[in-house]
C-alpha positions in Angstrom: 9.0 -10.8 -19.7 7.1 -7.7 -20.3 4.4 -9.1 -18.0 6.9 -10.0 -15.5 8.3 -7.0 -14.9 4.9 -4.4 -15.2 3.2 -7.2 -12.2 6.6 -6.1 -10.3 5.6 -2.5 -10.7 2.1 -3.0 -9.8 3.1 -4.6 -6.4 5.2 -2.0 -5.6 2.3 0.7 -6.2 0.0 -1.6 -4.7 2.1 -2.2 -1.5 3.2 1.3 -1.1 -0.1 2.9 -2.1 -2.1 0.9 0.5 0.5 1.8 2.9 0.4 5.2 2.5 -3.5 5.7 2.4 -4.1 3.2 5.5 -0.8 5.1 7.1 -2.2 8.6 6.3 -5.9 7.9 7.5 -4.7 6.0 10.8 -2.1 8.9 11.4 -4.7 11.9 11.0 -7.2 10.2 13.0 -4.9 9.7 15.8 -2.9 13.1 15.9 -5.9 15.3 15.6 -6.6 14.7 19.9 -3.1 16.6 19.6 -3.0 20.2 21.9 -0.4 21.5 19.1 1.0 20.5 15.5 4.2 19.0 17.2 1.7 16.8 19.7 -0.4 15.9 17.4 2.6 15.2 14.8 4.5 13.1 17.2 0.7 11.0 18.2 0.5 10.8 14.1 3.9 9.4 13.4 3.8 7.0 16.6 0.1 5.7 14.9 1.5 5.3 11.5 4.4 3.1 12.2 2.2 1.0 15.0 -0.1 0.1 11.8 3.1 -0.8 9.6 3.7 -3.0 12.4 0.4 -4.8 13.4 -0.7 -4.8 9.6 2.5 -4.5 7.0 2.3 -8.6 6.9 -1.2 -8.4 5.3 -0.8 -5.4 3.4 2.0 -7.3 1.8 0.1 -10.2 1.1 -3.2 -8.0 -0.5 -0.2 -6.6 -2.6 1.4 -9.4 -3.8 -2.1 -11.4 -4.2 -3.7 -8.6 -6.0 -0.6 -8.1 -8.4 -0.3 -11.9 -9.5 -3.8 -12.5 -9.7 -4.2 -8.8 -11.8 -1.0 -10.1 -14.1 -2.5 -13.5 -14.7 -5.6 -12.1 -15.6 -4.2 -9.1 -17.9 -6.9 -6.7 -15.8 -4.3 -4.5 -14.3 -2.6 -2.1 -17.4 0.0 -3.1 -19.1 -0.3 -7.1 -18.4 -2.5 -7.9 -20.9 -1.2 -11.0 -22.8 -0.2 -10.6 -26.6 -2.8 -11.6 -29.0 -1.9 -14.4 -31.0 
């Protein structure tokens, strides 16, 4: 059960963490042709959620992938199987 529910936890920080990175660097990239802060916020922020859109599908699947095959294999922490 133990396993169960840290594989859980890893796909959220997987998800979200790959998210945010992918967001952050797609975001930066785009609002730095801004004039001003607010310009180059508003060209950030429309960037960001256009990535969500066009790659949240396959971020989700990296996630979950990379969180079942990390449980099964007890490499991620906390998944390792009890020694018998």
């Amino acid at each position: 059960m133990k396993r169960l529910i840290m594989g859980l936890v890893w796909f959220v920080v997987l998800y979200f963490g790959i998210m945010g990175v992918a967001g952050a660097l797609v975001g930066s990239a785009a609002g730095s042709g801004g004039k001003s802060f607010n310009q180059g916020y508003q060209f950030g922020y429309a960037a960001g959620q256009e990535f969500g859109k066009k790659y949240g599908t396959v971020v989700l699947l990296i996630a979950v992938g990379g969180a079942m095959l990390g449980t099964f294999t007890g490499a991620l922490p906390g998944t390792k199987p009890k020694a018998k």
